[in-house]
Every structure is written in C-alpha cells, then in structure tokens.
N, C-alpha and C positions, 0 to 999 in steps of 0.2 A: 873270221875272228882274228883278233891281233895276240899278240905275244912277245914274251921278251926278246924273240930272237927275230922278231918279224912278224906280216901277215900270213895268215896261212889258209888256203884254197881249198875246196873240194867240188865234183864235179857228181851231182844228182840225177842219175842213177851211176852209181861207178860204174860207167861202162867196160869192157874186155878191152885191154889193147890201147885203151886212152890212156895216154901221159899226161899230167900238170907240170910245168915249171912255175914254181913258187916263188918269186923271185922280187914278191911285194914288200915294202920295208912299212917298218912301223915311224908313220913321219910325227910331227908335232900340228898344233893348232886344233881348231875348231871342227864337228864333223858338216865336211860341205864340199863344195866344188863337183862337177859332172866326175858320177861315179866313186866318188868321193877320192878321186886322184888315181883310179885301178884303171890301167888300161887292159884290154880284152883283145886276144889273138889266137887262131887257130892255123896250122901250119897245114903242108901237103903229108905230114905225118902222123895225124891224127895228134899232135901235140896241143894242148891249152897254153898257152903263155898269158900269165896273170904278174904287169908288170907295176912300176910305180910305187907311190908313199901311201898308205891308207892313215887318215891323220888320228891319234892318240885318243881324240874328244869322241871316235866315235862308240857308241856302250853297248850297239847290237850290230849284230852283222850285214852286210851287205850283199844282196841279191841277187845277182844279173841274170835276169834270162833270156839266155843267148841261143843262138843255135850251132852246136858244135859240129854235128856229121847233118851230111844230106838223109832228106825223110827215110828213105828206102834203107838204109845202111844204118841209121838210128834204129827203125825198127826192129832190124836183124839183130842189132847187137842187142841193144833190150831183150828183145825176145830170146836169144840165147844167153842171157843173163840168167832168165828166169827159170828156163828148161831148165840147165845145171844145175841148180837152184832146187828144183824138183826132183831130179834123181835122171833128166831126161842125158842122153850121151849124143844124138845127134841132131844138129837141126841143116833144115833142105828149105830151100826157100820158093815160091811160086809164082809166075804171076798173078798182080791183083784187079785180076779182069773179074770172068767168073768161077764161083768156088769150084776146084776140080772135082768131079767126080769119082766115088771113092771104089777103090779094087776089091774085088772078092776077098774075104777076109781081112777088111781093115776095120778099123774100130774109131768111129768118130768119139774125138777126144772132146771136145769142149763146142760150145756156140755162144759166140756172143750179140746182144741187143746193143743197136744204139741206143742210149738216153734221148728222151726226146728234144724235139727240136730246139726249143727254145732253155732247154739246159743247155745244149750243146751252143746255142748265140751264145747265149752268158757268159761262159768261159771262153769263148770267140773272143767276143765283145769288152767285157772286163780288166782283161788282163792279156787286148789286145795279140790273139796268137794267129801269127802267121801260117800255120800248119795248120790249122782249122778252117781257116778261113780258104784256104784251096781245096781241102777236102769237100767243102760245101760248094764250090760252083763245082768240081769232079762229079759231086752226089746230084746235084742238079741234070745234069746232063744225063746222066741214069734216070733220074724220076721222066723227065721228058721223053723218055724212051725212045733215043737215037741209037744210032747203029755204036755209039762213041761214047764212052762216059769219064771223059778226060778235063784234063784243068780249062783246054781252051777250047773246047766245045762248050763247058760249063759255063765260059764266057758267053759264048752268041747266046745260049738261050737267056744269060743277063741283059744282053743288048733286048733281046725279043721281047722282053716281060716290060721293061721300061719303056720302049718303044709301044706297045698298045696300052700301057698303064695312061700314054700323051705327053710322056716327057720328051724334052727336045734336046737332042742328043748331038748337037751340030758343037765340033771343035770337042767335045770328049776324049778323048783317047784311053780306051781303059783295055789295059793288058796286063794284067796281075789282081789276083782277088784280094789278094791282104794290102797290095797300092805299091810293092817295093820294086819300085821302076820309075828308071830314068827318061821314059816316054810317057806316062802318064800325065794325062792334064786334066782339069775339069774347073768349073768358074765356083765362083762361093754360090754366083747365084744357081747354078745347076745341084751344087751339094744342098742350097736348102730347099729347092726345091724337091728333091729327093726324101728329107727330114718330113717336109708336107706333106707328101702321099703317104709315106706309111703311120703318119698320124690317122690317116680313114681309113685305115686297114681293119678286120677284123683281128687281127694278132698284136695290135699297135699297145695294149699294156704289158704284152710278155717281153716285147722287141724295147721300150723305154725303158722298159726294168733291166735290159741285158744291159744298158750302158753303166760306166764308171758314172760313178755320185762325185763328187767334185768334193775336195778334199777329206772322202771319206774309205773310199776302197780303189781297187781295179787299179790302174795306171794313175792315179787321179788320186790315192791317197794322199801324197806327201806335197801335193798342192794347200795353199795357203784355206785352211779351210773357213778362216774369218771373213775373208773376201765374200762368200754368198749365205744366205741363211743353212741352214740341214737341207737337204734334201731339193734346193732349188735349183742343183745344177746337174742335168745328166747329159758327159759329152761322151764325144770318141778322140781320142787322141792319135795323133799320127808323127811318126817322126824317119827322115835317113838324114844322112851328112847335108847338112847347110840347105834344108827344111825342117821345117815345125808346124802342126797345121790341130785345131781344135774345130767339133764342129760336135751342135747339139739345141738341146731345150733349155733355156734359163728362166726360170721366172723373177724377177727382181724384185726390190721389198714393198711396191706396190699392188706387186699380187697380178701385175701382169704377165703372160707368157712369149718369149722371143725364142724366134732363130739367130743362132749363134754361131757364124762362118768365119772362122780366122785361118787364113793361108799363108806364112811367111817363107817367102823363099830369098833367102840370103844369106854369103858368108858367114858361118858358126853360125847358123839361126840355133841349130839342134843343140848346142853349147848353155846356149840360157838367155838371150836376146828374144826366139821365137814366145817362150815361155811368159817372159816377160812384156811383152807384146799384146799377146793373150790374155792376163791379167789386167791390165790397162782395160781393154775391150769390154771386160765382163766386170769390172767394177763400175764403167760408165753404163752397162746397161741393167747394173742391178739401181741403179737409183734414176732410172727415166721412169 
C-alpha cells in the first residue's frame, strides 16, 4: 500500500529473522509498468529489499509472490512461526525422507492429509508455484516406488511416462519441474503435443480445469480479458529474465478448439514484448 511518506512493504507470513528495507517511494502517474515500478531483492542476509516508485494511480495493492528463503528453511521458519504461536518453546528439524519412528513415550502430535491430487494441480497450476510443482515430481518418484523419492528421480520417471505414453522426446531437455532453468528446452510442437495426450486422459477435466482462465484468475487474471470470450481460454503461463512463454486450449468465437504454443525468447521478453506477442497470437486465433 502507498502513503504519504511512501510505499510500504510486508512480507506473508512475517517470518522470524526476516528484514524488509522499505525503501519504495510513492511516484506519480498511471498504475502500470512491470511490477508497477517495485523492484524485488533478497540478500545473503535474509534481507527483502523492496526498491523503486510504486505510481500514485494505483488504488489496491500490489502482490509479488516471490520466493524469499529456500524450501527447507521456509519451512522451518514457518513452522517455528507457528509453534511459538502455540505455546510450543522448541523446534528440531528432520529429515524428509521417511517419517521417523516414534520413542517410547512420545506422543504423536498432529497428521496431516494431502488434498487430493487435482486440488493440489490447481494451485500448481493457477497461480503457477514453483514449490508445488517439484514436490509433485519428488511425490512421483515415491508413488513409483524407487529406492529414491527426490526432485530428480521424479524427473526419469517423467521422462518414462511420456516416453511409453509415444511421445517423442528427441532435443528435450527437461531438468526442473516448475521449467526455471537455463538448459531447458522443448519445441511448441512437443508442448502441444503434450496438451494432446492429456486431452484423452481420464483426469483430462480436472487437469483443464487446473489451468488459469485467461483474463479471469490464476496468473492470467490481469490479462486483457476482452481479447477472448469467458471461459474460452485456459493456458499456463511461464516466465524467467528475457523469456515469456504461454501454452494451452483456446477456443475461438467460431466455436472451434486450438493448441496454443507461444515461446518468446528475447531480450526483455519477460518485461511486456513476450506478453504482447501472445496476445497478437490468440487474437488471430480467436477469429480463424
């Protein structure tokens, strides 16, 4: 939110130990520009630095969901968030292989369920999280009941599954579940080919349903929502520095159904060139 002395910052869940430097000013103009002018930084000291003009015109706040601490140390501090919180005074941490086996005389405190599968795409999916999305090849690799139930084990048995599904996996490169790497590669035609099989899947309306509705929610709200009718666009969104990539179902106002592969890799693409790009793309295929 802004103020008269400036913009001012907070960080969800106030973590233990986490600093902000607030150091956003309150600028003039229109509310617009990547981020709406806040740059985003996290130091070797578990510092936030939230820098920049956030401009006057804008009337709600702005959102970034970023990632500040690595998974493991996010967790802890969460998690000893919330003990204290409780009344608890110490937390010990374990590894998350399998659950340890409890001592004589201990007292199991809580269990928790995962949500099922296709809630947990959703929230994957939607609102694009990276920490989901390696949880779920880690979980993979547990269901396939290897000796291993880790991010990159999770990977081979993705290569294995698509590899007898008969997809043709030649020039892939796939080394991260959530795509945030500088060695991945894949063709638009391999991504839609990809979008095609799990159309004849048995799970194929829980798995469309996980994606963003195109300027209506998920990553995909604050897209141009006059661009395609209600409901006729569910993509995935993808973005790092100087890529932008969109990929999905559109049906256009004939009432036909398209794959929709947009891959821009260029200088600032991630800035608003990529986006713009994309747009172009799915206005010419909502009226073929």
């Amino acid at each position: 939110g802004t103020g008269a002395d400036g913009a001012r910052g907070r960080v969800d869940p106030p973590l233990p130990g986490l600093e902000i430097d607030e150091s956003v000013r309150s600028g003039n103009g229109r509310c617009r520009g990547f981020q709406r002018g806040v740059a985003f930084a996290v130091d070797e000291r578990r510092r936030v630095a939230l820098t920049g003009a956030y401009p006057s015109g804008c009337a709600d706040e702005l959102v970034l969901v970023r990632r500040v601490l690595e998974p493991d140390s996010y967790a802890r501090a969460a998690w000893a968030l919330v003990w204290e919180q409780w009344g608890g005074s110490r937390v010990e941490s374990t590894p998350l292989a399998q659950p340890p086996e409890r001592a004589t005389g201990e007292t199991l405190v809580a269990v928790h369920h995962s949500p099922p599968l296709a809630e947990v795409l959703a929230a994957a999916n939607k609102y694009s999280s990276n920490v989901i999305s390696r949880q779920l090849a880690a979980t993979l690799a547990a269901e396939a009941g290897g000796e291993r139930s880790d991010h990159a084990t999770g990977l081979a048995v993705i290569r294995q599954v698509l590899t007898h599904a008969g997809l043709t996996l030649d020039g892939w490169v796939f080394d991260h579940a959530a795509g945030l790497s500088r060695e991945q590669r894949s063709s638009p035609r391999q991504i839609a080919d990809l979008l095609r099989l799990a159309l004849g899947q048995a799970y194929a309306p829980e798995y469309v349903a996980s994606l963003p509705l195109f300027g209506l929610d998920g990553t995909l709200s604050r897209r141009p929502a006059e661009l395609l009718a209600p409901g006729h666009g569910r993509l995935k969104t993808g973005s790092i520095d100087d890529v932008s990539a969109l990929a999905g179902y559109v049906r256009s106002r004939a009432g036909t159904d398209y794959l929709v592969v947009v891959l821009v890799n260029a200088e600032e693409a991630h800035r608003g060139p990529g986006e713009a790009l994309q747009h172009a793309v799915l206005e010419w295929v909502d009226g073929l």
